[in-house]
VOBAMAR-606749 format. One record per residue (C-alpha): x, z, y; residue number from 1. Coordinates in Angstrom, 2 decimals, always signed. Layout:
BEGIN
+---------+---------+---------+------+
|      px |      pz |      py | rofi |
+---------+---------+---------+------+
|       X |       Z |       Y |  NUM |
...
+---------+---------+---------+------+
END
This chain:
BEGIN
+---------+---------+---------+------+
|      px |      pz |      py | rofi |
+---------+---------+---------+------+
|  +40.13 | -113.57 |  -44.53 |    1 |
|  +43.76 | -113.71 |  -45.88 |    2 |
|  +44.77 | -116.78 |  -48.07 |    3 |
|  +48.29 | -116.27 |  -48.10 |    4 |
|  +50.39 | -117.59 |  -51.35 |    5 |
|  +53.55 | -118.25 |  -52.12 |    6 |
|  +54.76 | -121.40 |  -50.14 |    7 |
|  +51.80 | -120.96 |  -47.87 |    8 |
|  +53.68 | -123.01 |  -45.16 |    9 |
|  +51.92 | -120.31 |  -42.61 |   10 |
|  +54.64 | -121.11 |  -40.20 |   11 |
|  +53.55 | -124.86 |  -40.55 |   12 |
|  +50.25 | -123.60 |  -39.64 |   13 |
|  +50.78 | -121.38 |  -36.92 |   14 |
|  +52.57 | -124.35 |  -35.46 |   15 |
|  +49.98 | -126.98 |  -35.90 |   16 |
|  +47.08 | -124.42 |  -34.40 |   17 |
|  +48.59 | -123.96 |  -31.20 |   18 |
|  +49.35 | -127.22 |  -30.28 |   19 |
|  +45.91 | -128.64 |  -31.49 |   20 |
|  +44.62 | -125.17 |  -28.87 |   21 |
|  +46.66 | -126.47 |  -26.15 |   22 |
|  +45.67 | -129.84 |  -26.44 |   23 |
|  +41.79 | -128.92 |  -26.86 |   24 |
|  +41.02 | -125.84 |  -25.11 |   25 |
|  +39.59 | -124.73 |  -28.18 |   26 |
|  +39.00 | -121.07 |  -28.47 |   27 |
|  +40.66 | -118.32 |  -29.45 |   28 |
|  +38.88 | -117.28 |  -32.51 |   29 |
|  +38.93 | -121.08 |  -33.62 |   30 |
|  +42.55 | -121.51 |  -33.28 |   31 |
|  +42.84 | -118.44 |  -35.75 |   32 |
|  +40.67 | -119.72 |  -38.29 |   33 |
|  +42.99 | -122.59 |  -38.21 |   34 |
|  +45.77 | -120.68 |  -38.83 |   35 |
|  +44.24 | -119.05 |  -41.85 |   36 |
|  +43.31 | -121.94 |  -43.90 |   37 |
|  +46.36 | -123.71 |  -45.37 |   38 |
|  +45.35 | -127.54 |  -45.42 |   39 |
|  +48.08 | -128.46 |  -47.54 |   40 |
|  +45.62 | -126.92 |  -50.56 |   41 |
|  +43.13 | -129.16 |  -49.84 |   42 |
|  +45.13 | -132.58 |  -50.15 |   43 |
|  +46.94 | -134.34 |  -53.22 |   44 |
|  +50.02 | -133.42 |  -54.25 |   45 |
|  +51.41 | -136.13 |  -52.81 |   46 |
|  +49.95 | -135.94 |  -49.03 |   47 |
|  +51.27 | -132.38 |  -49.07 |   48 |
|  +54.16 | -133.31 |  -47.02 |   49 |
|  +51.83 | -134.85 |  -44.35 |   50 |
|  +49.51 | -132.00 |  -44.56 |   51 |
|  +50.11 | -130.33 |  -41.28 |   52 |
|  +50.43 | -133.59 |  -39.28 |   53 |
|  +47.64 | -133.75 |  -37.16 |   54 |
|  +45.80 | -136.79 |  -38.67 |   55 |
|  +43.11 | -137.54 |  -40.98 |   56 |
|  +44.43 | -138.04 |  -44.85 |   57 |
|  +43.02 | -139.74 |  -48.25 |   58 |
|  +41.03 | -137.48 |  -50.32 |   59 |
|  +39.68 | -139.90 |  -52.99 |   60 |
|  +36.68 | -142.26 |  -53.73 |   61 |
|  +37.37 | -143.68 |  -50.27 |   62 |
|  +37.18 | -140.35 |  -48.13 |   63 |
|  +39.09 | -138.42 |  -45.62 |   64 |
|  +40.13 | -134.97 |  -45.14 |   65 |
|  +39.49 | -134.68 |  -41.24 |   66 |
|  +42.52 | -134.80 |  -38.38 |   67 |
|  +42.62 | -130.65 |  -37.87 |   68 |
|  +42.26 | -131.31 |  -34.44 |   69 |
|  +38.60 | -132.55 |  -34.88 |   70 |
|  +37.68 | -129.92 |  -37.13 |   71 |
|  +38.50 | -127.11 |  -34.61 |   72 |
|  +36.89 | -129.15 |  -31.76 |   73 |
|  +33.38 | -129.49 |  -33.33 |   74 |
|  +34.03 | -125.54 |  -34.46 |   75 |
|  +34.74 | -124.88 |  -30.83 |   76 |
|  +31.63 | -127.16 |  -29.60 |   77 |
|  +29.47 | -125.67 |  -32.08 |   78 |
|  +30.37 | -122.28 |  -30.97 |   79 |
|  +30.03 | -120.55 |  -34.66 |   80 |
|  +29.62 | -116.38 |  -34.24 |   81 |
|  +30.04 | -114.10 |  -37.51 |   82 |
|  +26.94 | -114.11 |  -39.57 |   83 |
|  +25.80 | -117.49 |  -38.19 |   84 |
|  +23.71 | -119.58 |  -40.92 |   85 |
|  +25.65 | -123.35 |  -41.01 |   86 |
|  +24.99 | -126.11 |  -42.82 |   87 |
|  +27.38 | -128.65 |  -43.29 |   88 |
|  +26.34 | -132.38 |  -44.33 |   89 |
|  +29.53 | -133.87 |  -46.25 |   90 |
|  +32.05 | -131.42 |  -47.93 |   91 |
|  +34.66 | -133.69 |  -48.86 |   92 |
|  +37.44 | -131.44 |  -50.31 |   93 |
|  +36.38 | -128.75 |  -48.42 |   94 |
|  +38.69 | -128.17 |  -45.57 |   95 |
|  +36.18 | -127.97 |  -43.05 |   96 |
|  +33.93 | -125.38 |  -45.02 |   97 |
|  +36.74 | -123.16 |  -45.02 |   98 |
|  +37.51 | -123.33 |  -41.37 |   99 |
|  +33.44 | -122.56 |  -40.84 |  100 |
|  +33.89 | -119.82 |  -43.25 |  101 |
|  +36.36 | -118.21 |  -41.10 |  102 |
|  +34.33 | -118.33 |  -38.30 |  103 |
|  +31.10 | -117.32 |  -39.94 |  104 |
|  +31.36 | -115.31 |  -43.07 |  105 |
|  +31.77 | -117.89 |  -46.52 |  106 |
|  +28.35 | -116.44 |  -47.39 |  107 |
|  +26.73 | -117.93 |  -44.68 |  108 |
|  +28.12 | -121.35 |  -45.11 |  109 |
|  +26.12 | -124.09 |  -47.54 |  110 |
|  +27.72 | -127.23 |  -47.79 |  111 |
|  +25.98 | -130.70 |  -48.90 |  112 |
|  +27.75 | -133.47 |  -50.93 |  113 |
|  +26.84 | -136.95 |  -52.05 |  114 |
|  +30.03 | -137.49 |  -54.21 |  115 |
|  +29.86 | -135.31 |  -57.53 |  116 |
|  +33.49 | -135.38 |  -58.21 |  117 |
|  +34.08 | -134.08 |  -54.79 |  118 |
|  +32.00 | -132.03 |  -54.94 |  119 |
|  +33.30 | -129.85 |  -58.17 |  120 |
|  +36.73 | -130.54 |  -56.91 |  121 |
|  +35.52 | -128.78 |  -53.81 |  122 |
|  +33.61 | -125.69 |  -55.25 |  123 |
|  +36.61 | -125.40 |  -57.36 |  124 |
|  +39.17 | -125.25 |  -54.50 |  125 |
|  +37.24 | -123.29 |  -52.60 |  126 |
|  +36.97 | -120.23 |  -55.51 |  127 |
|  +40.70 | -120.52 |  -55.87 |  128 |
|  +41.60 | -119.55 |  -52.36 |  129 |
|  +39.30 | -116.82 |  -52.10 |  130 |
|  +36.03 | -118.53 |  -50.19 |  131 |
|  +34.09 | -118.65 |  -53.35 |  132 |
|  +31.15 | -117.72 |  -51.00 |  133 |
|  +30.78 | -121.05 |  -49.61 |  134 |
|  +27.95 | -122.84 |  -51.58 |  135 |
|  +28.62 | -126.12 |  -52.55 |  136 |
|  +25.34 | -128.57 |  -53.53 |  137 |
|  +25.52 | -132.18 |  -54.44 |  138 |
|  +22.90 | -134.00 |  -53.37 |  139 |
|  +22.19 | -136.34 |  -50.19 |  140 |
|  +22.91 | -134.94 |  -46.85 |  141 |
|  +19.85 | -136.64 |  -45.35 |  142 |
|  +18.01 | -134.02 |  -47.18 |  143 |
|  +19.20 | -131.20 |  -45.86 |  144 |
|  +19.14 | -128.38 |  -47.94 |  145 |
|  +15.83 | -126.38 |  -47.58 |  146 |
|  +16.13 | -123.23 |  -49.43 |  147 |
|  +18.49 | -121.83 |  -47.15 |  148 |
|  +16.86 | -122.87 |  -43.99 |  149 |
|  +16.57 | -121.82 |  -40.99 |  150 |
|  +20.11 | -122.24 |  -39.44 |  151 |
|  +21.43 | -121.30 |  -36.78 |  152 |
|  +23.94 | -124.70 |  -36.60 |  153 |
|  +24.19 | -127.98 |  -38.51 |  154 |
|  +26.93 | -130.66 |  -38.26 |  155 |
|  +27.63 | -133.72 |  -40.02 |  156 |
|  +31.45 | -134.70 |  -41.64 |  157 |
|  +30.19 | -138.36 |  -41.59 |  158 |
|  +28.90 | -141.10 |  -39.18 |  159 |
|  +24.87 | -141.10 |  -39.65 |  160 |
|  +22.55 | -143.35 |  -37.47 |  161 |
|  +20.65 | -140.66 |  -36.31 |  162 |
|  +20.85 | -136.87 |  -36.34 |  163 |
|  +18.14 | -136.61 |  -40.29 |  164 |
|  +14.95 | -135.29 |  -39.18 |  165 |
|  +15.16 | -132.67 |  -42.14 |  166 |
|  +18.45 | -131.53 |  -40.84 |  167 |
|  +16.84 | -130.90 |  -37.58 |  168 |
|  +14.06 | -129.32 |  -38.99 |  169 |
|  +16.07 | -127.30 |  -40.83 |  170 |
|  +17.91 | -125.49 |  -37.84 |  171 |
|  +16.11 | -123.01 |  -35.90 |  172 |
|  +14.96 | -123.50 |  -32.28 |  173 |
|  +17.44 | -122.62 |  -29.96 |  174 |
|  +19.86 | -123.88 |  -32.80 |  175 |
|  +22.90 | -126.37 |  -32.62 |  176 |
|  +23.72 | -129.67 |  -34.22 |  177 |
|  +26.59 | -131.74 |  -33.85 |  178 |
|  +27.26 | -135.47 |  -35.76 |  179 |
|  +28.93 | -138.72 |  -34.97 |  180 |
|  +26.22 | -140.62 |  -34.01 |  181 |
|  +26.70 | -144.43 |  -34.53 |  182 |
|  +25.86 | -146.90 |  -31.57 |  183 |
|  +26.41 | -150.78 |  -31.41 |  184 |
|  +29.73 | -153.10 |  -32.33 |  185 |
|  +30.51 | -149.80 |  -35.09 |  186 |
|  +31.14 | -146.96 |  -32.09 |  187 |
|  +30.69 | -143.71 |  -33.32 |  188 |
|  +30.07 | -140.83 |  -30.70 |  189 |
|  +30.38 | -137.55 |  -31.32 |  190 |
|  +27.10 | -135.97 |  -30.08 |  191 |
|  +25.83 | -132.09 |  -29.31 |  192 |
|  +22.19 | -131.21 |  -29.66 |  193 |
|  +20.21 | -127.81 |  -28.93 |  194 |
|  +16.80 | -127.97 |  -30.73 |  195 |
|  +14.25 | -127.05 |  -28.16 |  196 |
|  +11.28 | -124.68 |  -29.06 |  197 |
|   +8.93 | -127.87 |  -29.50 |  198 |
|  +11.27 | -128.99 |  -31.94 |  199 |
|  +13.03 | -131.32 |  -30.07 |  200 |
|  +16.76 | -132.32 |  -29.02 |  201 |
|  +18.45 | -131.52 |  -26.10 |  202 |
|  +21.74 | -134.18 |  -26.21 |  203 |
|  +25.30 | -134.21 |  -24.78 |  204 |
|  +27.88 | -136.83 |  -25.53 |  205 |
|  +31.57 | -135.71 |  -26.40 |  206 |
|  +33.47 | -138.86 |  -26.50 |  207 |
|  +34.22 | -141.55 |  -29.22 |  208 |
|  +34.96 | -140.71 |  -32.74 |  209 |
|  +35.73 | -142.45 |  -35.91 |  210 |
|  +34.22 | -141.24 |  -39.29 |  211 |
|  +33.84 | -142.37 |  -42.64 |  212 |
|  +29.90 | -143.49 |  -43.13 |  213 |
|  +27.34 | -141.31 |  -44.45 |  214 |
|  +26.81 | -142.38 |  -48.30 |  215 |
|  +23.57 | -142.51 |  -50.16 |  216 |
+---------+---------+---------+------+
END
């Protein structure tokens, strides 16, 4: 996909995806998806100018656009193909769905969000730079979202307690899932699972994380 516009910042970009690559081993395919989407769309006019810093930023009703570097590491960990089936738990202003759609196809990507104004903020931002594919439903991410099941990968924007049994039910065996998983004192880890063909989780710890807590 091609979102170019004028004052796209693309050199900004460019910049910002190789170092976060170098940094993170993250793949090739993952640092161009990076490159494509231009972050400072999805921010406030007035966190533009911090918009390729590599660091989480205000979004509104107490959220956060993700640090990029995060958002290409749990691309990279998921290890998203074209045509893969993902659903993402937490939209926010949609950043995140439009790196997936890079990777995936926008068609295959359905996002889930508890916060209605982000949410239409998000499907609208989205249609403007051209991934009007991407499926945007508010509703609680615990949920899931059914009618699209089964998928081949599932990840979560926001810390959660557990990984939601409907989420996991929702992903195919053999599938992936990846959350911050909250443990004791408030750590968060960021956590990898591969559903088994019983249905169960295979799990891998990635290190610590902080995220903004699942709503609802």
């Amino acid at each position: 996909m091609t979102h170019d516009a004028p004052r796209n910042r693309r050199d900004e970009r460019e910049r910002l995806a190789k170092t976060v690559a170098a940094r993170n081993g993250i793949d090739d395919r993952v640092q161009s998806a990076l490159e494509s989407v231009p972050r400072h769309a999805f921010v406030s006019e007035d966190r533009r100018i911090n918009a390729y810093a590599d660091r989480p930023l205000p979004i509104g009703n107490d959220q956060t656009i993700s640090a990029p570097h995060m958002v290409a590491v749990m691309a990279d960990e998921l290890a998203l193909e074209s045509g893969d089936a993902v659903l993402e738990i937490g939209t926010g202003c949609g950043y995140h769905a439009a790196v997936t759609a890079e990777l995936v196809g926008a068609d295959n990507v359905y996002s889930v969000e508890y916060d209605p104004e982000l949410a239409d903020d998000a499907r609208g931002r989205l249609a403007d730079l051209g991934y009007e594919a991407v499926v945007v439903r508010t509703g609680d991410g615990r949920d899931g979202w059914p009618e699209h099941a089964p998928y081949d990968a599932a990840y979560l924007t926001c810390a959660a307690p557990a990984f939601p049994d409907p989420v996991v039910e929702q992903v195919r065996p053999g599938g992936r899932l990846l959350a911050p998983l909250e443990g004791g004192l408030g750590s968060q880890t960021l956590t990898f699972a591969r559903k088994r063909e019983d249905g169960s989780l295979e799990r891998e710890e990635r290190g610590a994380v902080r995220f903004v807590r699942m709503r609802g």
